[in-house]
ROSE-185881 format. One record per residue: x, z, y of N, C-alpha, C, O in turn. Coordinates in steps of 0.2 Angstrom, whole numbers, padded with zeros to 4 digits, always signed. Layout:
XZYXZYXZYXZY...
***
This chain:
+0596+0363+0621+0590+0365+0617+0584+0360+0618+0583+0357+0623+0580+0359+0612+0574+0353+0612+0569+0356+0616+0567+0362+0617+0566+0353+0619+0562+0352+0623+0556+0355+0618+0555+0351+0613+0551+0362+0620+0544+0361+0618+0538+0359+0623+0535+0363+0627+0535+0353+0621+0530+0351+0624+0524+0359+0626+0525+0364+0623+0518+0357+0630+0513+0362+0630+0508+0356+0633+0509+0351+0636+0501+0359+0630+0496+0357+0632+0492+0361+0635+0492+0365+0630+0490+0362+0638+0484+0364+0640+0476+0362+0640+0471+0366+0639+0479+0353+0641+0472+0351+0640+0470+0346+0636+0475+0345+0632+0464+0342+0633+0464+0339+0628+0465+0333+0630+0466+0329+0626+0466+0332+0638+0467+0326+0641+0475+0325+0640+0478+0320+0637+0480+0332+0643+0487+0332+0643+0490+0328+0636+0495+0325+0636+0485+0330+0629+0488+0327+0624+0485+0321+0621+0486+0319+0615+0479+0319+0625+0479+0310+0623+0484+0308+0628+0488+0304+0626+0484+0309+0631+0492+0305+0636+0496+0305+0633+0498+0300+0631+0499+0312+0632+0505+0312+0626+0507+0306+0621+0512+0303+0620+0499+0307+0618+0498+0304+0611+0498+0294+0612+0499+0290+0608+0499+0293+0620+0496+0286+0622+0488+0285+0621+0486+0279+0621+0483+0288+0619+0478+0285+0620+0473+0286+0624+0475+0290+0628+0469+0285+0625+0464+0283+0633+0459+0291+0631+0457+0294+0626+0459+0291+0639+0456+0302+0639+0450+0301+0634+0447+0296+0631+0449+0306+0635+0445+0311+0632+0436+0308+0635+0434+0307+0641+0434+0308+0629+0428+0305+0632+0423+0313+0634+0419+0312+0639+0424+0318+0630+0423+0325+0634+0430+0327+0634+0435+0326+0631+0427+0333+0639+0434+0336+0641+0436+0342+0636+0441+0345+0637+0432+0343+0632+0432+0350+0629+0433+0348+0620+0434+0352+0616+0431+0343+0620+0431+0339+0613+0432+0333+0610+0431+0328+0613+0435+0333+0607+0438+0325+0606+0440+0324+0597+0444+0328+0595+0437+0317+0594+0439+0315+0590+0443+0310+0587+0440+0305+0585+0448+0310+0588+0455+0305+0588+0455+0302+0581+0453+0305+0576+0457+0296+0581+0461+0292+0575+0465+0293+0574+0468+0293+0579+0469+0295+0568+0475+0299+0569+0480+0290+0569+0485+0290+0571+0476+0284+0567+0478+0279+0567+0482+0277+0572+0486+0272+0572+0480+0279+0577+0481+0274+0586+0485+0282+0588+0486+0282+0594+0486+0286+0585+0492+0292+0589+0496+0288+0589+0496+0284+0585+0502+0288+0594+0510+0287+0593+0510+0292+0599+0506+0293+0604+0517+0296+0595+0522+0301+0597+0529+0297+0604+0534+0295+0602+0526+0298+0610+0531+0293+0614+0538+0296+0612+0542+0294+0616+0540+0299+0608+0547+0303+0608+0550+0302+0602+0548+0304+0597+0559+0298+0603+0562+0295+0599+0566+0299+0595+0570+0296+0591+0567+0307+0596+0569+0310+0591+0565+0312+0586+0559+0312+0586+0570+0314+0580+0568+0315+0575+0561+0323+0572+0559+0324+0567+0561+0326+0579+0562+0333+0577+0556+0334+0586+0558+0333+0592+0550+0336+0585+0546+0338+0590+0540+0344+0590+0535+0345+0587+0542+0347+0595+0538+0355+0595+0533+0353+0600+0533+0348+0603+0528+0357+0601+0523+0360+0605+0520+0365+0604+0519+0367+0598+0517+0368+0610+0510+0371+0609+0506+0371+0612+0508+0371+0618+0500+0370+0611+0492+0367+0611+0487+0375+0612+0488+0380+0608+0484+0373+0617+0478+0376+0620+0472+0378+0619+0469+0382+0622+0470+0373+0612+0467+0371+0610+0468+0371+0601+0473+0371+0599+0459+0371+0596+0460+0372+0592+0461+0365+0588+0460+0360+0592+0462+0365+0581+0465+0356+0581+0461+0358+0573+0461+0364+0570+0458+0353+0571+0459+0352+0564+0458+0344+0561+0453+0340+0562+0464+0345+0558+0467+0338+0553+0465+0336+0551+0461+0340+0548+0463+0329+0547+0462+0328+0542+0467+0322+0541+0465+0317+0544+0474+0321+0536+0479+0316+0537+0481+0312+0530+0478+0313+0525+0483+0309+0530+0485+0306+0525+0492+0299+0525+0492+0295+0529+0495+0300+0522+0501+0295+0522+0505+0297+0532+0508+0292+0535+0504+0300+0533+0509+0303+0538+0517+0303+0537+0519+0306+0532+0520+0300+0542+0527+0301+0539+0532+0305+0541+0538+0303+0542+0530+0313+0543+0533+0318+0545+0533+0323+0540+0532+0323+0534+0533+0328+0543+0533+0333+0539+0531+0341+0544+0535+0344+0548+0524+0343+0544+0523+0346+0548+0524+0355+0549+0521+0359+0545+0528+0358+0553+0527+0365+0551+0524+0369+0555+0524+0368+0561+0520+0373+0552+0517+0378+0554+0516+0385+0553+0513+0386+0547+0518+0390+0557+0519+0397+0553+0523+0397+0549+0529+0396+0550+0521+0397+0544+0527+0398+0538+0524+0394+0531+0526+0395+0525+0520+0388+0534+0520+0383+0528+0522+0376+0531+0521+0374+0537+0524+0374+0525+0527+0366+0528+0521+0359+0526+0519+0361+0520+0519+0355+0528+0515+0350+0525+0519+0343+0524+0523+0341+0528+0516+0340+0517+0517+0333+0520+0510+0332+0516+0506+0335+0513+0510+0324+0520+0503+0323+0520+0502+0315+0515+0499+0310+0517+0504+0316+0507+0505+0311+0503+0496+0307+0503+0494+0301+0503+0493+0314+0505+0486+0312+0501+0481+0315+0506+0483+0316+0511+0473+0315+0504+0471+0318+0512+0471+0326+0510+0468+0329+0505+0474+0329+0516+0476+0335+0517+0472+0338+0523+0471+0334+0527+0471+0344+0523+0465+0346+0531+0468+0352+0533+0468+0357+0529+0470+0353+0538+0477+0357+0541+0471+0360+0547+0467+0357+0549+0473+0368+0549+0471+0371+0554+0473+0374+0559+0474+0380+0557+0474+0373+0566+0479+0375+0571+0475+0378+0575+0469+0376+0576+0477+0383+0579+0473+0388+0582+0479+0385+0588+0484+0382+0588+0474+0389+0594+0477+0391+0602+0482+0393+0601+0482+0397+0597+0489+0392+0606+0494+0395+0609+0499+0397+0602+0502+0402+0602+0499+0391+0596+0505+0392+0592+0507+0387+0591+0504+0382+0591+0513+0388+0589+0518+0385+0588+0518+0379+0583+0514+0380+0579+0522+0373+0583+0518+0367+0579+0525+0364+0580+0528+0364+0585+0528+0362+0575+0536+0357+0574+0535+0352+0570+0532+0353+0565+0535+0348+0571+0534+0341+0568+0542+0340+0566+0546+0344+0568+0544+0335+0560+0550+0333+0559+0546+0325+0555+0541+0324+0552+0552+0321+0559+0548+0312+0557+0553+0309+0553+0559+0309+0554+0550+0307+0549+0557+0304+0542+0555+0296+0546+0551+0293+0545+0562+0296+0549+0564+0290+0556+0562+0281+0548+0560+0275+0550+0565+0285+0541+0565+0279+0537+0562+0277+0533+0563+0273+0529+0554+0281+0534+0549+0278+0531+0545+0275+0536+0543+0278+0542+0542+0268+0535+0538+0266+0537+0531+0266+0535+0530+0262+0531+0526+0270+0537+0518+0268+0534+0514+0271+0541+0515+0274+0546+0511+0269+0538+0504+0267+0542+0498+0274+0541+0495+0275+0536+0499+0278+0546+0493+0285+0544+0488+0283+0549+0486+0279+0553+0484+0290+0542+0477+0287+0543+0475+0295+0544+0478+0299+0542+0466+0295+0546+0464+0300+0546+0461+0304+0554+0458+0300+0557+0460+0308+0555+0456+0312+0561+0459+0319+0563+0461+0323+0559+0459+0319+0570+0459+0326+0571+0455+0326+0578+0455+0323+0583+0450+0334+0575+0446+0337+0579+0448+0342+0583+0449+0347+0580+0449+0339+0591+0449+0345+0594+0445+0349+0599+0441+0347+0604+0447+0355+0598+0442+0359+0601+0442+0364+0606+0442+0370+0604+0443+0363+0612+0445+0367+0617+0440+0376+0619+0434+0376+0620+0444+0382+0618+0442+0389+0617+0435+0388+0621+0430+0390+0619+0435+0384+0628+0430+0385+0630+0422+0384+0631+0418+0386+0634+0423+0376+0625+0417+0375+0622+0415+0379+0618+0409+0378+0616+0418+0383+0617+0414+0388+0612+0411+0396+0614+0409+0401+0611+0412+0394+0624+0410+0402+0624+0404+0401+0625+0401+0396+0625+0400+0406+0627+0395+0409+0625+0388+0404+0618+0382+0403+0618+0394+0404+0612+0391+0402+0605+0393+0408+0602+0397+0412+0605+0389+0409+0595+0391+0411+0590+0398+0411+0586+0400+0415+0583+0400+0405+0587+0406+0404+0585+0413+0405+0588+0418+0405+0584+0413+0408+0596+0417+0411+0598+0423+0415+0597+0429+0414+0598+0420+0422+0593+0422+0426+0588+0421+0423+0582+0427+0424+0579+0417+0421+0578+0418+0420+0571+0422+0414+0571+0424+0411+0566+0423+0412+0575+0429+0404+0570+0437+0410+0570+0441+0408+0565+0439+0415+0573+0442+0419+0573+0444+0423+0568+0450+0425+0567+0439+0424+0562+0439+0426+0557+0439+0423+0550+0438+0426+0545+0442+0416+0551+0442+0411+0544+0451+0411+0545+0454+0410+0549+0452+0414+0538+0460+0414+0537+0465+0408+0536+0471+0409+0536+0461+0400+0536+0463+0396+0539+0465+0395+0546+0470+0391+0547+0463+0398+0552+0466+0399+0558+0468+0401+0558+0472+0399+0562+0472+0409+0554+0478+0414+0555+0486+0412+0554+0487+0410+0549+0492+0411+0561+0495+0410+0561+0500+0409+0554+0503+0404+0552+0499+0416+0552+0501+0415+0542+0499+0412+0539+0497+0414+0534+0498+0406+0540+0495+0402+0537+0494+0399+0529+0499+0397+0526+0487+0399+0525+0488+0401+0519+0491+0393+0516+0497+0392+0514+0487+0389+0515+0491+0383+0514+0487+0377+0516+0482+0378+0519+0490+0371+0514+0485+0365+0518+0480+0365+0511+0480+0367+0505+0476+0362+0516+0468+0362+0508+0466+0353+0508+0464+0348+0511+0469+0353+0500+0471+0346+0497+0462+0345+0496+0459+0349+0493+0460+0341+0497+0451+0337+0497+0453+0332+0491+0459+0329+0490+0447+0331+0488+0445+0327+0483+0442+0321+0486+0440+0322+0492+0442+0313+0485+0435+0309+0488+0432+0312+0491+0433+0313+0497+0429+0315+0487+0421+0317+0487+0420+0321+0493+0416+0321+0498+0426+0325+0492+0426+0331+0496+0427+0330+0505+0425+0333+0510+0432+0325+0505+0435+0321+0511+0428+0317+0513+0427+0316+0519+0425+0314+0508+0419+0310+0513+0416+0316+0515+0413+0315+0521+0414+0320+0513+0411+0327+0517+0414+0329+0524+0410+0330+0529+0419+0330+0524+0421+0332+0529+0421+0326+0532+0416+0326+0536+0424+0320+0533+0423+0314+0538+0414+0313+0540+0413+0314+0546+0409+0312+0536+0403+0312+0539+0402+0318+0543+0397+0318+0547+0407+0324+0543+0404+0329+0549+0408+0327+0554+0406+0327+0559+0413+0327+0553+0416+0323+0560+0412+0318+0565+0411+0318+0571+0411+0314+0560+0408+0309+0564+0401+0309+0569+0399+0307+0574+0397+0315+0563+0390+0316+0567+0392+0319+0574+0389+0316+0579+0400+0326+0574+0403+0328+0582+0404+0323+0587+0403+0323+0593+0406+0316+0583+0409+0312+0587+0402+0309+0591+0400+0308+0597+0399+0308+0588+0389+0304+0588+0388+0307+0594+0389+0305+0599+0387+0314+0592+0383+0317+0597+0386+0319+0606+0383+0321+0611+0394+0318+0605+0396+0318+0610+0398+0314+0617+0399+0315+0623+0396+0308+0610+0395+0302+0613+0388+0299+0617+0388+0294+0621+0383+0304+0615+0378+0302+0618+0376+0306+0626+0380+0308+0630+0370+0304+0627+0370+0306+0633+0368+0313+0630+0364+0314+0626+0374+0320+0635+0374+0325+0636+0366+0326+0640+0363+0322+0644+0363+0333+0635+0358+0338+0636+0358+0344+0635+0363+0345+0631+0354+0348+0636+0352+0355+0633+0354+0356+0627+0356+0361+0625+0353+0352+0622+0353+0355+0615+0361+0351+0612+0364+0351+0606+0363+0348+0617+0371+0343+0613+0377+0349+0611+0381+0349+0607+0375+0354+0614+0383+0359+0613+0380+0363+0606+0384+0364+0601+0374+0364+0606+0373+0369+0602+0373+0365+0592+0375+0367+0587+0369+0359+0594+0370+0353+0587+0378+0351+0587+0380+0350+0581+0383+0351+0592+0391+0350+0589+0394+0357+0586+0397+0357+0581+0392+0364+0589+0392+0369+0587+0391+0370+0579+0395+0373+0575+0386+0368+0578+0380+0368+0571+0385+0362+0567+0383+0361+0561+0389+0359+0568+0391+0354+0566+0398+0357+0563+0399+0357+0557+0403+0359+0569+0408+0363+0567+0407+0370+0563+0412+0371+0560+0402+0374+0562+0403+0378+0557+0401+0376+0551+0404+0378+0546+0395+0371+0551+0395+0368+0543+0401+0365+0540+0402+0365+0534+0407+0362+0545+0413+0361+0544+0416+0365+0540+0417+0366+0534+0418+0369+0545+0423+0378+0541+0418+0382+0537+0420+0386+0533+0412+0380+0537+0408+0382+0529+0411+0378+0522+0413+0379+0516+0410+0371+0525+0413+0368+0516+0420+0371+0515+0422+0373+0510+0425+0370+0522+0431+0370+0522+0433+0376+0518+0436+0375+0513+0430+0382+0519+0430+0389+0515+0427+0388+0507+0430+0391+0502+0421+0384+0505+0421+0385+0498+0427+0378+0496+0429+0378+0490+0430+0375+0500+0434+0369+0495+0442+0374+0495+0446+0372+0492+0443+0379+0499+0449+0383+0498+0447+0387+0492+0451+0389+0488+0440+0388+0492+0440+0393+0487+0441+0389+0480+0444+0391+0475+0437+0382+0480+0438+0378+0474+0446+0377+0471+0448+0377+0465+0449+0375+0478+0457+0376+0476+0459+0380+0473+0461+0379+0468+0459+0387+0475+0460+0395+0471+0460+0391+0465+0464+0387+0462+0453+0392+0463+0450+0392+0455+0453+0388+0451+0455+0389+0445+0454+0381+0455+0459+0375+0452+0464+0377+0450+0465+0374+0445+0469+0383+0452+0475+0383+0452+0477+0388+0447+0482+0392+0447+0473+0389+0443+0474+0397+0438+0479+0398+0435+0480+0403+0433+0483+0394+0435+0488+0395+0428+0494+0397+0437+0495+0403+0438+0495+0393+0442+0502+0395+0447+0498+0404+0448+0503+0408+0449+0492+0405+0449+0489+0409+0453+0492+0414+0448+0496+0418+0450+0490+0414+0441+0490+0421+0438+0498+0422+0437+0499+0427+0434+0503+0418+0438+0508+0417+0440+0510+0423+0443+0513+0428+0442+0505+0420+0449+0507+0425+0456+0504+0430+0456+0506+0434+0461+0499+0432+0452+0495+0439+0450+0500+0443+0447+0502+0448+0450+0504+0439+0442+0511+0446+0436+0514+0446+0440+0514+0452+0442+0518+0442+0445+0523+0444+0449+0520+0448+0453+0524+0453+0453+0516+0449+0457+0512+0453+0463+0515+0459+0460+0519+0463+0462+0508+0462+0452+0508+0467+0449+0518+0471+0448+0520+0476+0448+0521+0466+0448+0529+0468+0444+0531+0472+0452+0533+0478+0453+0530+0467+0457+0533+0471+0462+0530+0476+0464+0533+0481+0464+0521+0476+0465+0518+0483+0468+0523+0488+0463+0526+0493+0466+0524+0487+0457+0524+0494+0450+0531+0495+0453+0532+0500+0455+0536+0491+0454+0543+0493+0456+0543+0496+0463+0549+0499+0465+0539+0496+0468+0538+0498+0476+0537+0507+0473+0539+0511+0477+0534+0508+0468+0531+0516+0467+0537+0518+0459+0537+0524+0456+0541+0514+0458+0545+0517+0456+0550+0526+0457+0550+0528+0462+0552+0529+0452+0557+0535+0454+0559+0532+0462+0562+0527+0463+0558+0538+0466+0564+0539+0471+0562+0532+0477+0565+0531+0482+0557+0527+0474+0558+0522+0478+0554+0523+0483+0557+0520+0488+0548+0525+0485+0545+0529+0488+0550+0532+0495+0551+0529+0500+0551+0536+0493+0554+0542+0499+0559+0536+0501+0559+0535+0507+0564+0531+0497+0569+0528+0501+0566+0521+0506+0569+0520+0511+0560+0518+0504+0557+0511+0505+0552+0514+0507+0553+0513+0513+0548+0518+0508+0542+0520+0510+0537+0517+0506+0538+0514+0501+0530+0518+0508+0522+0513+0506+0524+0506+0506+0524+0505+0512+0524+0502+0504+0525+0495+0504+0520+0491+0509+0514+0494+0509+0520+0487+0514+0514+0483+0517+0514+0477+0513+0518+0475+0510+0508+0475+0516+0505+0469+0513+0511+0463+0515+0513+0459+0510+0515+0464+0521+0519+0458+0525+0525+0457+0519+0527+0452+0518+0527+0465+0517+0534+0465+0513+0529+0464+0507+0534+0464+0503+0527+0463+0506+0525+0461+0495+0524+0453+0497+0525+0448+0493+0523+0452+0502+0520+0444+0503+0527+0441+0504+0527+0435+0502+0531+0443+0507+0539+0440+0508+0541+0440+0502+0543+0434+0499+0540+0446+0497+0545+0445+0489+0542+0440+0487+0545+0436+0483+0535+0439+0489+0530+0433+0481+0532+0424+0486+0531+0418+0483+0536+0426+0493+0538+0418+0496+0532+0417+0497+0531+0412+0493+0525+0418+0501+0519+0419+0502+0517+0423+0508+0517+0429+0510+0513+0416+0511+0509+0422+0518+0505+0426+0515+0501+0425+0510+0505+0432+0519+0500+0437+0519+0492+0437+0518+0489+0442+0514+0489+0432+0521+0484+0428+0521+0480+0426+0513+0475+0427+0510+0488+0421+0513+0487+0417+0508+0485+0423+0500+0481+0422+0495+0489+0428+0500+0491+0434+0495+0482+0435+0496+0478+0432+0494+0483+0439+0501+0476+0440+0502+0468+0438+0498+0464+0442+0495+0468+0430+0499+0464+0426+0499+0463+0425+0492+0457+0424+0490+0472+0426+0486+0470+0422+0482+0469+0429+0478+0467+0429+0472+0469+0436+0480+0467+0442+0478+0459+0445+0476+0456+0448+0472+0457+0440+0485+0450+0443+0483+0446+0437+0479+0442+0438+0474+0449+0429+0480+0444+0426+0475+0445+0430+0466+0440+0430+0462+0453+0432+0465+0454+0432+0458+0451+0440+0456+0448+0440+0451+0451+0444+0460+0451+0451+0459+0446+0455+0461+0444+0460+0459+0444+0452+0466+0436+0456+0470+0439+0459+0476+0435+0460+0481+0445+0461+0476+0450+0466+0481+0455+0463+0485+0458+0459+0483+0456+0465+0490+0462+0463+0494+0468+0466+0495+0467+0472+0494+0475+0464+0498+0481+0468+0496+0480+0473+0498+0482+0477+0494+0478+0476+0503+0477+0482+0504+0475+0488+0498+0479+0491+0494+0468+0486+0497+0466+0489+0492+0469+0490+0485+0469+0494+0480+0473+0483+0485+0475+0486+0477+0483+0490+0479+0486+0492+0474+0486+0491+0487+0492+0496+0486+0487+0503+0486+0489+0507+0482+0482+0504+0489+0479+0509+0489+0478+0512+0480+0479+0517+0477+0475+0506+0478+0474+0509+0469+0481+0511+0468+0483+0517+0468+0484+0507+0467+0493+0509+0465+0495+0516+0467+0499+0519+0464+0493+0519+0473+0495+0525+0477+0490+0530+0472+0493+0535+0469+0484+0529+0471+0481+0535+0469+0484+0535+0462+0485+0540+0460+0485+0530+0458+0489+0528+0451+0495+0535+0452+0497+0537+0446+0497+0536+0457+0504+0536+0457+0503+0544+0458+0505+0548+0454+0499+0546+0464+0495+0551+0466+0493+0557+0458+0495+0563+0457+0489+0551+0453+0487+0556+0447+0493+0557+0444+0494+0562+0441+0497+0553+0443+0503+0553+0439+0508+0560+0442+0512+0563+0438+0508+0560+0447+0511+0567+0452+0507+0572+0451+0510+0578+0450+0501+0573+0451+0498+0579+0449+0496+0580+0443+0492+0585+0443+0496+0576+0438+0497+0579+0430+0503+0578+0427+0503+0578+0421+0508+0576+0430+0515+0580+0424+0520+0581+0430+0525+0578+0428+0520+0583+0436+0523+0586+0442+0521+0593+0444+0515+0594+0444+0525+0597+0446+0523+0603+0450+0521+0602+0458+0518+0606+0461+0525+0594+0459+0524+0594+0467+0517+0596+0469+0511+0593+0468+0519+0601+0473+0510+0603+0477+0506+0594+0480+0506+0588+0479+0504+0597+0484+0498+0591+0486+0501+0588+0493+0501+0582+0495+0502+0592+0496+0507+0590+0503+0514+0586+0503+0515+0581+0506+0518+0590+0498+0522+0585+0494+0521+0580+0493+0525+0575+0494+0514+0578+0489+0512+0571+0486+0512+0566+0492+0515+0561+0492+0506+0569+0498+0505+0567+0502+0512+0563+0504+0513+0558+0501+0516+0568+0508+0521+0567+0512+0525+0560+0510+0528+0557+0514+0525+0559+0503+0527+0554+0498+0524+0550+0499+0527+0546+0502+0519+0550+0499+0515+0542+0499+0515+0541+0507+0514+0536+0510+0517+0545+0511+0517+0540+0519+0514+0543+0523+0515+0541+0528+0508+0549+0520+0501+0551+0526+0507+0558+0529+0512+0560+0526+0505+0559+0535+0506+0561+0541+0502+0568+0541+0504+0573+0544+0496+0569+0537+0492+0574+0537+0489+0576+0528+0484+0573+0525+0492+0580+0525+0489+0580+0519+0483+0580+0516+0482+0579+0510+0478+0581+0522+0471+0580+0523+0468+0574+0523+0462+0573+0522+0474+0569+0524+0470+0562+0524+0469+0559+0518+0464+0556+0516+0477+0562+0514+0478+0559+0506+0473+0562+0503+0471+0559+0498+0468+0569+0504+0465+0572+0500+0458+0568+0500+0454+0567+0496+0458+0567+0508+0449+0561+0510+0449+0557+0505+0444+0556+0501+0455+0553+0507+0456+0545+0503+0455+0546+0495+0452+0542+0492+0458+0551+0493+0458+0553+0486+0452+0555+0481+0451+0553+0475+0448+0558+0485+0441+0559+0484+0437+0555+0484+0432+0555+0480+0439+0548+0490+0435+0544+0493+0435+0538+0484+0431+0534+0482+0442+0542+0482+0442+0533+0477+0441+0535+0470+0442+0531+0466+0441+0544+0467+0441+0544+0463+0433+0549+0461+0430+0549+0455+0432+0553+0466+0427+0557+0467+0429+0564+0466+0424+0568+0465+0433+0566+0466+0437+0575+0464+0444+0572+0470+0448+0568+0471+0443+0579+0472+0449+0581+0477+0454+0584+0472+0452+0587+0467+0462+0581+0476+0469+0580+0470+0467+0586+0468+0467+0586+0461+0465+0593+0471+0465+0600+0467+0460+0600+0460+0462+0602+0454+0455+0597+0461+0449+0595+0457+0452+0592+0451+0451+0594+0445+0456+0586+0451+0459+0583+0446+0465+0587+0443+0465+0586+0436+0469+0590+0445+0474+0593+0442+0472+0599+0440+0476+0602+0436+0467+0603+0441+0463+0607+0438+0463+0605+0432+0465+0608+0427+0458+0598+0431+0455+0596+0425+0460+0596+0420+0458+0598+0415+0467+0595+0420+0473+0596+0414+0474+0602+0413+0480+0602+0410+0472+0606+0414+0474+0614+0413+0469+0616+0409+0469+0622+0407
***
């Protein structure tokens, strides 16, 4: 079995990497130029301790993580979170020369910041990861001038205000990082609304006769498996296209489903409930009210 590397420290993986430590121990911005990989197999794992984000280009691997694969033709900006999983595969017979940055970021520079909890909540850290986010020039010199300002400032002589201006540094980062994912979405309209009919074909066949009681309420995980899509990713490109996220739109589909059961079905309301997955017929009646404003009695009243 292949061996998986671990990191612990930012120090353990400039070693790894061959290049000279860490000029802070909590932080560090590499050349992706001067990495070499000491390991002459084709095929290399780890897990890192530490937050990483990429920015690569002409790399001669092929990177996996979670459940998207990267190559890096062009500049690409990848985001790796603590304590997961990271495979490299190296095409032994191309030869080039990569370029580019990665910033690393060890959990505990960031505790008692603002950033602590909220870098937790950009869906580019989520192990489902949505996809690599492809930069423009324009876009990529943005992100390198913020790089660099972290690198500046680390380099200087440590003070009171050093952590807090690197900090101020790294969220204006994952701020551009989030509108240029978004700029992506928008770019991508024609594969997107692709993936909008397909979504729709599947939710409507999950609420099909009989399909219900045999499959159950569908999750976000199982619609995001049939569309060959992280969950994340579904997500992400729901609320840019829709205003709504998966959740919500199985919920719409359920009450769809709900009306269509209590104006041309007998099935009482507990019935309905019990169909759609709720454990308490009381819940379906909350949620039902909550989304349409008439509890199910109220509505099937009104066709009579």
């Amino acid at each position: 079995m292949e061996k998986t590397f671990r990191f612990n420290s930012l120090s353990e993986f400039h070693t790894f990497c061959k290049l000279p430590p860490p000029e802070h121990p909590l932080i560090s911005l590499i050349d992706y130029s001067k990495v070499t990989y000491p390991i002459d197999d084709s095929e290399l794992k780890w897990i890192q301790n530490f937050y990483s984000i990429g920015l690569k280009r002409n790399v001669n691997a092929k990177f996996n993580y979670g459940q998207q694969q990267y190559d890096f033709d062009s500049g690409v900006l990848t985001f790796v979170s603590p304590l997961q999983f990271l495979k490299i595969e190296i095409k032994q017979e191309v030869e080039v020369v990569p370029t580019g940055w990665l910033l690393l970021i060890h959990p505990d520079f960031l505790w008692s910041t603002t950033l602590v909890k909220k870098i937790k909540s950009y869906d580019f850290f989520q192990y489902a990861v949505n996809e690599a986010l492809f930069l423009s020039d324009k876009e990529e010199k943005v992100i390198v001038d913020i790089l660099q300002k972290i690198e500046k400032e680390y380099q200087s002589n440590i003070d009171k205000f050093s952590q807090e201006l690197i900090i101020a540094q790294i969220e204006l980062l994952l701020i551009y990082a989030e509108r240029f994912y978004e700029r992506q979405f928008i770019t991508r309209k024609k594969s997107n609304h692709e993936i909008l009919a397909r979504f729709e074909q599947v939710l409507s066949h999950c609420f099909e006769d009989g399909k219900l009681l045999e499959n159950g309420i569908p999750t976000v995980t199982t619609i995001a498996e049939q569309l060959n899509i992280s969950p994340n990713y579904l997500g992400s490109l729901l609320r840019v296209q829709t205003g709504q996220n998966t959740k919500q739109h199985i919920q719409s589909k359920m009450m769809d489903y709900a009306k269509l059961c209590l104006s041309t079905t007998n099935m009482s309301i507990s019935e309905i409930a019990y169909e759609l997955g709720f454990e308490h017929p009381q819940s379906f009646s909350k949620l039902f009210k909550q989304k349409t404003n008439q509890t199910p009695l109220e509505f099937r009243q009104s066709f009579n």
